[in-house]
N, C-alpha and C positions, 0 to 999 in steps of 0.2 A: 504493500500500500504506500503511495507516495504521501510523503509529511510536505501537509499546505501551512502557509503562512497560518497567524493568528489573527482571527474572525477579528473586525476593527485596525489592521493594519495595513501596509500596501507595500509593495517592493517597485521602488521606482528603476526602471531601466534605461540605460544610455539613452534611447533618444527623448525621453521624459527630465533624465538629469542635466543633462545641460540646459536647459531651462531655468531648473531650478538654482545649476551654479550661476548664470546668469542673473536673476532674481535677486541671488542673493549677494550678488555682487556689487549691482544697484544699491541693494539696501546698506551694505559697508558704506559705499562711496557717497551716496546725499546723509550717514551717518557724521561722517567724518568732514560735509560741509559745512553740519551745523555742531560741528567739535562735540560731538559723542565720542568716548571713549570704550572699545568693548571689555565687558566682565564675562567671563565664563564661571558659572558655578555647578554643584555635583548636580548628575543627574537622580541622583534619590538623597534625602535632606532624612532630617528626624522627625517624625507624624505631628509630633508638637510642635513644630513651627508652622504648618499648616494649619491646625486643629485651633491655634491662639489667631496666625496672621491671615488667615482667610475666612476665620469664622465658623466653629458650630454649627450653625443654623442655616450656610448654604449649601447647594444641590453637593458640588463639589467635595466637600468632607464629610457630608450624609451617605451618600449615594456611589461616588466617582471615584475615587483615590484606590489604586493599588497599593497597598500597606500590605506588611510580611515581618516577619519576626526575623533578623539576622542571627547566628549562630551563636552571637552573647547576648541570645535575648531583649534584643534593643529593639524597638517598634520604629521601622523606616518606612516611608513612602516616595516612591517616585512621583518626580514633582509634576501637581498639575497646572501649574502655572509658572511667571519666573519674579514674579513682583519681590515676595515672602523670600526667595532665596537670595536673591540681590539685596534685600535690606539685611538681612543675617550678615550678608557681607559685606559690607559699610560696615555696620556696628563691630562685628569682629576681628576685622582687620585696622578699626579705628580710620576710617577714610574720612569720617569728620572731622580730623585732626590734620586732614591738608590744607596746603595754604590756599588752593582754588577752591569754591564753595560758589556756589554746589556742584554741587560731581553729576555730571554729565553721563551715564552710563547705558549701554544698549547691548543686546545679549542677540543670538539668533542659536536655539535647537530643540529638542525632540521634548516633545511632553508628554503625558500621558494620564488618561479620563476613562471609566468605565463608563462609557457613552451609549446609546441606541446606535447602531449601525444607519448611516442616512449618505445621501450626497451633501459632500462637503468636511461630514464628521469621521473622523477617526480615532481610537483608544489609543493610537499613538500620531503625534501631527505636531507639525514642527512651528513653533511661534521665534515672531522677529516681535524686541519690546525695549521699549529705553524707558529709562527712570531717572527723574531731575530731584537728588537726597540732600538737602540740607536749608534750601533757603525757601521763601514764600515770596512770591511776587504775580500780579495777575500777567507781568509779561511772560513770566515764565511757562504757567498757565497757556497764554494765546502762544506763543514759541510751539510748545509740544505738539497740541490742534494741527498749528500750519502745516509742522512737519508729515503726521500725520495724513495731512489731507493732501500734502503736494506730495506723500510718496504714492499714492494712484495716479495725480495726474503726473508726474516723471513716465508711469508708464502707458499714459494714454486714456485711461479710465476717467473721463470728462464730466460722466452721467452720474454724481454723487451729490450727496447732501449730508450736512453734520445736525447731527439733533444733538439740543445740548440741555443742560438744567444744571442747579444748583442743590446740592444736599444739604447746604448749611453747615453748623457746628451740631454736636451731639446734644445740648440744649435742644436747640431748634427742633432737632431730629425728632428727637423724644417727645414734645410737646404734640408735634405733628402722628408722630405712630400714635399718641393718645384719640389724636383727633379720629385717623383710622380705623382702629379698633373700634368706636362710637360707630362708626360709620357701615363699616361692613358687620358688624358683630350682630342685628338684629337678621339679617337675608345670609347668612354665611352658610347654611344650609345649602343652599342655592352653587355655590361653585366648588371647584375639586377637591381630592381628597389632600394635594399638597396647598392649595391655601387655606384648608378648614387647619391643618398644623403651625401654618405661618400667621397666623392671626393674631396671636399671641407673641411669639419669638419675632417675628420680622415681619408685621404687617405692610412696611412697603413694597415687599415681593410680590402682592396680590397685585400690585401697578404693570407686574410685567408679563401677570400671567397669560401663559402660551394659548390656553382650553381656554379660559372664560375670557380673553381681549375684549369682547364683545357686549360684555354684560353692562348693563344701564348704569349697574354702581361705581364698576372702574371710570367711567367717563362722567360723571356726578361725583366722582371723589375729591375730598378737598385739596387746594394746589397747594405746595410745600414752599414757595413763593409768597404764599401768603400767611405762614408762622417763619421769616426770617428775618431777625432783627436788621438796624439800620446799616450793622457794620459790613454783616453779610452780603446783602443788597449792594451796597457802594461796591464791595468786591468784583461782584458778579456783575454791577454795570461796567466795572473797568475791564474784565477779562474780553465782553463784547467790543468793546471800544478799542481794543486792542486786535481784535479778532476783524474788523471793518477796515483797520487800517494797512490790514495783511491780506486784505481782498478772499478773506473765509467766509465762503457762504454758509450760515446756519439759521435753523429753525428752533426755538426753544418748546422743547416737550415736556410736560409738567407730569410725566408718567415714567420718566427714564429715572430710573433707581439704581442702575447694573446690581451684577449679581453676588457682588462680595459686599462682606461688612464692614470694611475697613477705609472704604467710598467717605470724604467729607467735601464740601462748599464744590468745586468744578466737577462734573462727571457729563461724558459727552460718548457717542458711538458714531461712527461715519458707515453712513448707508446709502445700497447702490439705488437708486431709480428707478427701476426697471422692475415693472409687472409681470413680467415675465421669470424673471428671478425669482425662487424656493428662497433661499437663505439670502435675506437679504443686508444684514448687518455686517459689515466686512470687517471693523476694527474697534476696539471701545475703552474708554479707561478714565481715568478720574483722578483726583489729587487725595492724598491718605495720609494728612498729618496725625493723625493717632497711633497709625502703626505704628512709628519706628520708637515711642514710648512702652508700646503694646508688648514688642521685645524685647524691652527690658536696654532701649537705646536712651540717646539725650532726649530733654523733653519737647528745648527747643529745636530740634530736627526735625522738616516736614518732607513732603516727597510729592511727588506726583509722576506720574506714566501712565503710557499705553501698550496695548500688541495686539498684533493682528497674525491672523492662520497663515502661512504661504499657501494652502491647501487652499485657502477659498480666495487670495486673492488668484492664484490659477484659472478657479471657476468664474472672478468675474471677469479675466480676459476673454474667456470663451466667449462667454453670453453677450459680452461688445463685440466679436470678432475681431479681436485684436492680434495680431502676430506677431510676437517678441524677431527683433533683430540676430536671430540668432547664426554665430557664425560655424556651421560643423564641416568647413574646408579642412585640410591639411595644406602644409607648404609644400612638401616635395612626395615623390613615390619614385625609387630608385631602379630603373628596369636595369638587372643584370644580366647580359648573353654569355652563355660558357663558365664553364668552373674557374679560371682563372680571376673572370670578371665580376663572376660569384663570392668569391673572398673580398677582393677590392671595393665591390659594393656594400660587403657588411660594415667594411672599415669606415665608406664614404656613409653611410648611415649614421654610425655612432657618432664621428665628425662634427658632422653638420648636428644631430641633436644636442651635441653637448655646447654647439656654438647657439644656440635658442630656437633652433628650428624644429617644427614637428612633420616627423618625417616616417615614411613606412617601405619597407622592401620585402621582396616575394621570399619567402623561407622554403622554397621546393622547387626551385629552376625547372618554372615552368617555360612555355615559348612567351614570344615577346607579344605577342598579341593577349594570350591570354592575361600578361602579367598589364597591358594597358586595360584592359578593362576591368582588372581589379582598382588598376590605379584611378579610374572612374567610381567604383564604389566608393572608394574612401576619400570620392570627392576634392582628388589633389590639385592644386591650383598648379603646380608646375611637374612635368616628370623629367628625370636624370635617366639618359641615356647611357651604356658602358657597354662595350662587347672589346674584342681581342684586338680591332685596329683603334677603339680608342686608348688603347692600354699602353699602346706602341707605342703613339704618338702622343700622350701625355694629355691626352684631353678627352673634353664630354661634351654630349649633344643634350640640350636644353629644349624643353617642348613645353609652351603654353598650351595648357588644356582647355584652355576656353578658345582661343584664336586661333588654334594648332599651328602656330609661327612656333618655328624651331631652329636654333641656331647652333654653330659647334665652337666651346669654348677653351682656353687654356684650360687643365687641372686647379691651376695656382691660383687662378682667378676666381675660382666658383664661388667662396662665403661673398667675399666684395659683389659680384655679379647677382645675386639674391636679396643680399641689402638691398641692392639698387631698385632690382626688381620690385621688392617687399615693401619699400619704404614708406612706412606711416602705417603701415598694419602691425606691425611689433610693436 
């Protein structure tokens, strides 16, 4: 019996991955415009930093989390997010105590959720996410957003809209879930079995539920707008005002709560347009000045970020019909004639790859036809010629594959000749 992948995951294959390294090439490079710095951290953490910095009471540590007991009895989880691991690592490595503040930081890899199986969703899926740890400012706030919202248009994704809202301070918060609980607590009958549970523990979850969206009370429910003091307000008007001058379009949703607890004053999600589109929330995140107290960090240390899936931003290129630029040429394909010429092409392979070129040559002296139409497969922008009278004479015959213009050149000349050729594509 053949052993298949695990139900929730995917095995991406060469012409799928270069996409992806692409994608995520982009995402390094307008990381490092706006001076993000990358953090790598474990991919499985201790259940406890999840369980405090994501919250009890969401889907995620109820439902989602692969947790296991390691060999000393230690309870770990592989992480479902990367917010709670990056703040662990601030605080632990004491990154508060540099001299730049706030630390700029952006992560890109694999996470993992015990999810439904769906288009878009997977138990393992890879997130791109930056986190701004130490200071407070609405610019910093509208910064994150832009970014954000210009890394879809970077890649052509035009057709989006940012919903945004304000959480408030945990005050605010709190007065507001009172107001909720009043509100839905009489008809709560009435909707699922996960907000008859959240009614109590996190009554703003019923804002976002999936089954009842629909129901008369979610859309008559009180705005949390309207329990936030002056200070809050003034904040939240600066982050817009900041966000208009950076040319981000947004809608303010008085029902966006996202899905963690650790959410305070800015939380925003960027979503595609497009009715035709099943999942339509492509990236989402918020500011969480409580966390980094939450573990046991400084008090005045605050944070804010976002991430988004590579997985669904894939899916919304589709649905635009968008085509990444992607290049799967090679530079050279070395046709070798004869065993003599066989050896000297392995030489002139290794050569030139070790000079930056990528390069492929036949490993079974086939004929020379055969070996240019491999060298078609692999898509070569240029093929190297070699048989016995180039061998003689100390030189190669050079063939553009697109033009099929073929010249015959010195040996000694051939890196310079390639430069020349190649020049601006390295």
């Amino acid at each position: 019996m053949v052993i298949s992948m695990p139900r929730g995951t995917q095995d991406i294959l060469p012409e799928e991955s270069i996409k992806w390294q692409y994608i995520e090439g982009k995402l390094r490079e307008i990381s490092k415009n706006f001076c993000y710095e990358e953090i790598r951290t474990p991919m499985f953490e201790s259940t406890e930093l999840f369980s405090r910095g994501v919250g009890d009471t969401t889907d995620i540590v109820q439902k989602e989390m692969y947790t296991f007991q390691d060999k000393g009895n230690r309870s770990l989880t592989l992480r479902p997010e990367g917010t709670a691991g990056t703040v662990r690592s601030y605080i632990e490595n004491k990154l508060f105590a540099k001299t730049i503040q706030p630390q700029k930081l952006y992560y890109v890899g694999p996470m993992f959720r015990y999810e439904r199986k769906q288009k878009g969703r997977y138990r393992q899926f890879v997130q791109y996410g930056v986190e701004v740890i130490g200071e407070e400012s609405p610019k910093i706030d509208a910064e994150v957003i832009s970014l954000a919202y210009n890394i879809y248009r970077m890649f052509g994704i035009e057709n989006i809209k940012v919903s945004i809202n304000s959480l408030g301070n945990p005050e605010e918060r709190q007065a507001y879930n009172e107001a909720l609980v009043k509100h839905f607590e009489p008809r709560i009958n009435e909707f699922c079995e996960d907000c008859n549970n959240r009614l109590y523990k996190n009554p703003m979850r019923i804002l976002d539920c999936k089954v009842d969206a629909g129901h008369e009370l979610i859309k008559s429910a009180p705005k949390l707008l309207d329990y936030l003091g002056e200070e809050s307000k003034q904040y939240f008007a600066e982050v817009l005002k900041h966000l208009d001058a950076l040319g981000v379009k947004y809608e303010i949703d008085h029902n966006l709560v996202r899905g963690l607890d650790y959410y305070t004053h800015t939380a925003f999600e960027i979503m595609i347009d497009n009715p035709e589109v099943e999942l339509k929330t492509l990236c989402g995140g918020g500011r969480y000045n409580g966390l980094i107290k939450l573990l046991d960090g400084p008090e005045d240390k605050k944070g804010i970020g976002f991430a988004l899936s590579i997985e669904r931003l894939l899916l919304a290129l589709e649905s635009e019909n968008i085509e990444l630029p992607i290049d799967d040429t090679i530079d050279v394909f070395v046709v070798a004639m004869g065993e003599e010429a066989s050896n000297a092409g392995v030489k002139l392979t290794n050569d030139l790859r070790l000079a930056g070129y990528s390069v492929q040559n036949d490993y079974f002296d086939k004929k020379m036809k055969a070996q240019m139409k491999i060298a078609d497969r692999y898509n070569a922008k240029y093929s190297i010629i070699i048989g016995q009278s180039e061998l003689e004479n100390g030189t190669l015959v050079i063939k553009d594959m697109k033009s099929f213009e073929q010249e015959t050149i010195n040996l000694d000349n051939m890196v310079d000749y390639l430069q020349e050729k190649l020049r601006g594509e390295k």
